[in-house]
C-alpha positions, 0 to 999 in steps of 0.5 A: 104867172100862167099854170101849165095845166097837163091834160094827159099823161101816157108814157110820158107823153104830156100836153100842155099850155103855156106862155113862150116867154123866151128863146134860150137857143135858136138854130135860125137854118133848122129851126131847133130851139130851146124855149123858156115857158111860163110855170119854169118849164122848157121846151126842146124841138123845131119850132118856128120863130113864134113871137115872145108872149104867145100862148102855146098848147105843146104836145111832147115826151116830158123828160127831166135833164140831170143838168136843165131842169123839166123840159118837154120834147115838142112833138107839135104845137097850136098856137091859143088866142088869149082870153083874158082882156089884159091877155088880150092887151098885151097880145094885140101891143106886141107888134103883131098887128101893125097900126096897133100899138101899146095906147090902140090895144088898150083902147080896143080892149077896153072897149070889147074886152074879153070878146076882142078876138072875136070881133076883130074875127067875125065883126072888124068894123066894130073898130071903128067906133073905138077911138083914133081908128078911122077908115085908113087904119082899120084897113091897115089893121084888118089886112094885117090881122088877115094875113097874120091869122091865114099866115099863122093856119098856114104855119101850123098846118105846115109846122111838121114840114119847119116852114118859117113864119116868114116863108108861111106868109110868102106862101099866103101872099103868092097864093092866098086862099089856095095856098094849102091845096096848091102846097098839097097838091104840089109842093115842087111849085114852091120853088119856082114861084116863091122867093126864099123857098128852095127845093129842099123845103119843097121836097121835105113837104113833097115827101111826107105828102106821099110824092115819090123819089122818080115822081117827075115834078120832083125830079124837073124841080131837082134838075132846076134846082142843081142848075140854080145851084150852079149859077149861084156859084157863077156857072152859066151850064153844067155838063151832063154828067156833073148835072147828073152826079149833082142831081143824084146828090139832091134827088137820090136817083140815077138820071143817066138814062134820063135823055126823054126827060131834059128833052121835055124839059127843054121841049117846054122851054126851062132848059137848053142842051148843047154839046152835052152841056145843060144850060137854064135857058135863060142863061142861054139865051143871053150869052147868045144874045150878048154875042150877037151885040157885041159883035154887030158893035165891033163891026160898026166903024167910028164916025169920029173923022181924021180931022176931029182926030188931029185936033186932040192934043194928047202929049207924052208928058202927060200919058204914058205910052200905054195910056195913049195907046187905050185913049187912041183905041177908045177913038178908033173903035165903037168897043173897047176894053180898058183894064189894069191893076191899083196903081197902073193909071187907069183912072188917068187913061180913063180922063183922058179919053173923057176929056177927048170924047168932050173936047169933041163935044160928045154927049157922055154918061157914066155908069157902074154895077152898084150905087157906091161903084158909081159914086166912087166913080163919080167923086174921081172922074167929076162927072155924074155917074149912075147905076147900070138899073137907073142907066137902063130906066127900071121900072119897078111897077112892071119889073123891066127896064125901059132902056132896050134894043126899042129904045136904046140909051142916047150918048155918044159914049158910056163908059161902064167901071167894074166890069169884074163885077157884071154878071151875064143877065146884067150885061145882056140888059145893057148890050140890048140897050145899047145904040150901034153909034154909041161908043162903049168903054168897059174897063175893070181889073181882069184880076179881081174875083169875078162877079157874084152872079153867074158868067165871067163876062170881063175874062171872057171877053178878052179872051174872045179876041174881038174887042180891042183891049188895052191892059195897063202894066207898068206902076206911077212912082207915086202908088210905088210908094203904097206898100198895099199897091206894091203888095198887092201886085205882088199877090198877084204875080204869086209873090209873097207880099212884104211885110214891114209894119213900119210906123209909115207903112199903109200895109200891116200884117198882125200874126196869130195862128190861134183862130179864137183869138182873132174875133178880139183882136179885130174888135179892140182894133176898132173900138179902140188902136185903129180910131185914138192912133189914126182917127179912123170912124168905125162905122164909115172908115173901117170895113172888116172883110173875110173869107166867109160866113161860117167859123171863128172869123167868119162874118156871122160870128164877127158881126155879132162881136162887133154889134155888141163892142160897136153899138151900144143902143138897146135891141130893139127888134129881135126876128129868131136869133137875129137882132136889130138895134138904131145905129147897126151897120147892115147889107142889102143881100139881093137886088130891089129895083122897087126900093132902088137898093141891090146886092151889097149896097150898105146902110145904118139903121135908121128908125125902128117902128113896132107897131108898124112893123116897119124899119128904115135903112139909111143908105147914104142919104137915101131912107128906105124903108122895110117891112119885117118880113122883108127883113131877111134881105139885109144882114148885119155888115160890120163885116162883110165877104170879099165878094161883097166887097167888090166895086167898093173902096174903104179908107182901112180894111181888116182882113183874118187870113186863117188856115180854117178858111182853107177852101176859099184862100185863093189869089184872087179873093186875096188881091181883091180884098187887098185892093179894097184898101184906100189908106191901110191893109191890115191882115191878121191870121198866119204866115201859112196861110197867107203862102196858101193864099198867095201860092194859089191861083187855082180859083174853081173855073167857071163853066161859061161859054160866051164866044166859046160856044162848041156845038158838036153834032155828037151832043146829047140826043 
């Protein structure tokens, strides 16, 4: 056991050094921790996620709490190589190196032995001579141990700012040597050139380096920041004075007399101001682009002649009225829009124009936002269906799509499913690529939650007016007999669903108005009634979905309740107050076009590799791998937000509806988790706010302006 030794002591300030053995508390947002130390002694304060096993000098006010012991408020901290060669051993084997494993670090060391460190420092070719490393792995091992130990100068330099280790090694690869120069001399750059790095780390480090509140590049970084914001909650531009209210929020400074500012800004190409609304200018642009597409699109008349016309034998027998009306629409015009609820026919509407567009001997390819969209799409149409990024060719090495207005898509017809769930950057991709005789059909439910990113592209477009759209309304007697189609159009005209809970129901609604209580419930549901009564498969058939993140029922806190209740392997890996087991259910969080993975997509772990530090996802069929630094791309997904749940479909979904989720009890986050159910719907939580919920149709209105564009010759300047 390492003795704390304590070099000084003055007011009860004391330095000492220690071994991190764990962590007994993390806040992974900012960064506090309790830790346990070497010799009984803990400590209290910011740290970052510093792996167990680390020898740490900690600078501090000593204090001894009534009820935990001696502990030491860290004030700051340095991180101290070990000396010893056993030290050293288990330092080198703790899966901080990758190609070094538990047999390679006893090998290095029991060759160099206390001098170790500082041959990999100052000779790392000495290696070689040890045995198992050749050429390959050494460069594996000096790049890893390079970018650990200029991560790690860059962390303690940056420690009193509560950068992470993970964010310190993102600076290091974005800028390497230059990286502490350029955070000093601009920490508002951050913000634009490292992912994961938002302007309020950039403005924590830009204030203690002296940079005052009007400093301009803190306030253009504050104005790109607050439009950022806005797009994440699904806005394309903000008007002005919201812009500026939102701006004095974050930035603490009045910018209404501001006008020469966002006319640089926009001067320099980061913004574009139009009737007194503020847009990023890329979002701009793509509206206005994907105006101009659609547009040249509905001008183009169909080239299917009147005689290929007459020769498609479409009955009342076999359609409704409605569906004839989409099918003759889709051979009419060069664009059209098909949508409807669960249950309306879309899916025969949609056949059915396939099957006319073949028995013309049309060339056809289908397409959809997400890889489970298009494998649903895929398994109910009977033809290949592909994601809008393979659709559009990425190509990850140059990260554009190789499918654009200079090499547009070759098919007669693409259909494009869950529209609902485009955002307007993704649409302008495909319009761009998409060819004046090629006959495009987008069909969706208008109804749904619209698309995580920012636009409202399916609303919009119907409201344009332009695009022949047929909305399919009346319910097929078979989906009559699903209580959750019935219900769920219902909740969509405002009415209160019915609850019945019949023994042949596929809709259940279990009450309990105490939220501690809900976590439980969810979980005996899938360990135990849901699986032995209807032989539902925890991981592949049931899906809890909610509201939100945060809060008893909230997905972090019902994630870590089911890992436990669900996987019962041993933790593997453990990044902060994150932990990995074989087995988990997991998310990915944003879009890879170089791992072919995007936002939602749901996966099992599949391996995880300490030494390389390295973890393989298992999306279904498809092995990813992810370094461990990647890692804050996925989130366990044994529940999951609705929105994240769109274009998907499970055979049980389990959704809380509780009164403490009152923000996000709306209509239309209600139907689209409902619709998400293939076999049962079961909703738990109180009758109240299920009312709330239903009553509810005022989902917040996106700012968009996509064939709605005023310019006013009153605007801004």
């Amino acid at each position: 056991m390492l003795i704390i030794f304590i070099y000084e002591t003055k007011r009860d300030k004391v330095t000492i050094e220690a071994i991190l053995e764990a962590y007994i508390y993390r806040n992974e947002e900012t960064g506090y921790s309790v830790v346990s130390l070497s010799g009984g002694m803990k400590a209290v304060g910011i740290l970052p996620s510093i792996k167990t096993g680390e020898k740490l000098k900690i600078t501090g006010l000593y204090e001894s709490h009534p009820k935990h012991g001696p502990q030491v408020k860290i004030e700051s901290f340095s991180i101290i190589y070990p000396t010893t060669a056993s030290a050293i051993s288990k330092y080198l084997s703790s899966g901080l190196v990758k190609g070094i494993g538990h047999s390679t670090a006893e090998k290095i060391v029991g060759m160099f032995g206390e001098n170790t460190i500082e041959v990999m420092d100052n000779d790392f070719n000495k290696l070689l001579e040890v045995d198992g490393i050749g050429k390959k792995k050494l460069v594996q091992i000096k790049k890893s141990w390079d970018e650990q130990k200029a991560a790690k100068d860059i962390m303690i330099f940056l420690q009193k700012y509560d950068i992470s280790p993970a964010n310190a090694l993102k600076i290091c690869r974005t800028y390497g040597k230059d990286s502490i120069k350029i955070v000093q001399d601009n920490p508002y750059q951050l913000t634009y050139d490292v992912w994961g790095i938002g302007f309020k780390i950039a403005d924590t480090i830009g204030k203690s380096a002296g940079f005052n509140e009007d400093h301009p590049q803190r306030i253009k970084a504050g104005i790109i920041y607050v439009l950022n914001e806005a797009s994440n909650d699904g806005h394309i531009f903000l008007p002005l004075q919201e812009l500026v209210n939102n701006c004095f929020e974050i930035l603490n400074v009045d910018l209404s007399d501001s006008l020469l500012l966002f006319r640089e800004m926009e001067d320099n190409g980061f913004l574009k101001i139009v009737d007194n609304n503020i847009y990023l200018l890329q979002y701009y642009e793509a509206e206005r682009n994907i105006e101009n597409k659609i547009s040249a699109i509905c001008r183009c008349n169909t080239d299917i002649t009147e005689k290929e016309l007459n020769s498609i034998r479409l009955t009342s027998s076999r359609y409704s009225d409605e569906q004839l009306v989409a099918i003759r629409n889709s051979l009419m015009s060069k664009i059209f829009i098909l949508t409807g609820g669960p249950g309306t026919g879309k899916t025969t509407a949609l056949k059915g124009i396939i099957d006319s567009f073949l028995h013309l001997g049309k060339n056809i390819m289908l397409a959809a936002p997400t890889g489970r969209a298009a494998k649903k799409m895929s398994e109910v149409i009977g033809i290949e269906a592909r994601t809008i990024h393979r659709l559009l060719e990425y190509n990850p090495q140059d990260q554009i799509f190789m499918r654009d207005e200079d090499n547009p898509i070759e098919a007669d017809l693409i259909v494009v499913d869950e529209m609902s769930m485009i955002d307007t950057m993704l649409m302008n991709s495909l319009v761009n690529a998409i060819n004046l005789n090629t006959t495009l059909v987008l069909v969706g439910d208008v109804d749904q939650l619209p698309s995580v990113g920012p636009g409202d592209i399916l609303n919009d477009l119907i409201k344009s007016n332009i695009i022949p759209t047929t909305m399919l309304s009346k319910i097929f007697r078979q989906a009559e007999e699903s209580e959750i189609v019935v219900n769920a159009h219902k909740i969509n005209k405002g009415e209160f669903p019915a609850l019945v809970n019949s023994e042949i129901s596929d809709f259940f609604f279990i009450q309990e108005t105490d939220n501690s209580k809900i976590p439980d419930m969810i979980a005996e549901l899938c360990t135990d009634r849901l699986p032995s009564k209807y032989g539902f498969d925890p991981m592949n058939d049931i899906q809890v979905l909610t509201p939100m993140y945060k809060g008893d029922v909230g997905a972090d806190n019902l994630n870590s309740l089911l890992q436990t209740a669900l996987n019962r392997n041993d933790i593997l890996l453990s990044l902060g107050a994150k932990n990995y087991k074989i087995g988990d259910k997991v998310m990915q969080l944003r879009n890879n076009y170089e791992k072919d993975v995007f936002n939602g997509d749901i996966g099992l772990i599949h391996s995880i590799n300490i030494e390389d530090q390295k973890l393989e996802i298992n999306f279904n069929g498809k092995v990813v791998s992810y370094e461990f630094l990647e890692l804050d791309d996925i989130t366990l997904a044994y529940a999951i937000t609705v929105h994240k749940s769109q274009g998907s479909e499970y055979p049980c979904v389990i959704l809380p509806i509780s009164t403490a989720h009152y923000i996000m009890l709306q209509r239309n986050l209600l139907y689209t988790a409902v619709t998400r159910a293939a076999k049962m719907m079961i909703l738990i939580g109180s009758k109240q706010a299920l009312t709330i919920a239903v009553a509810n149709k005022k989902s917040r209105k996106r700012y968009t302006s996509l064939f709605n564009l005023k310019i006013c010759q009153n605007n801004l300047y």
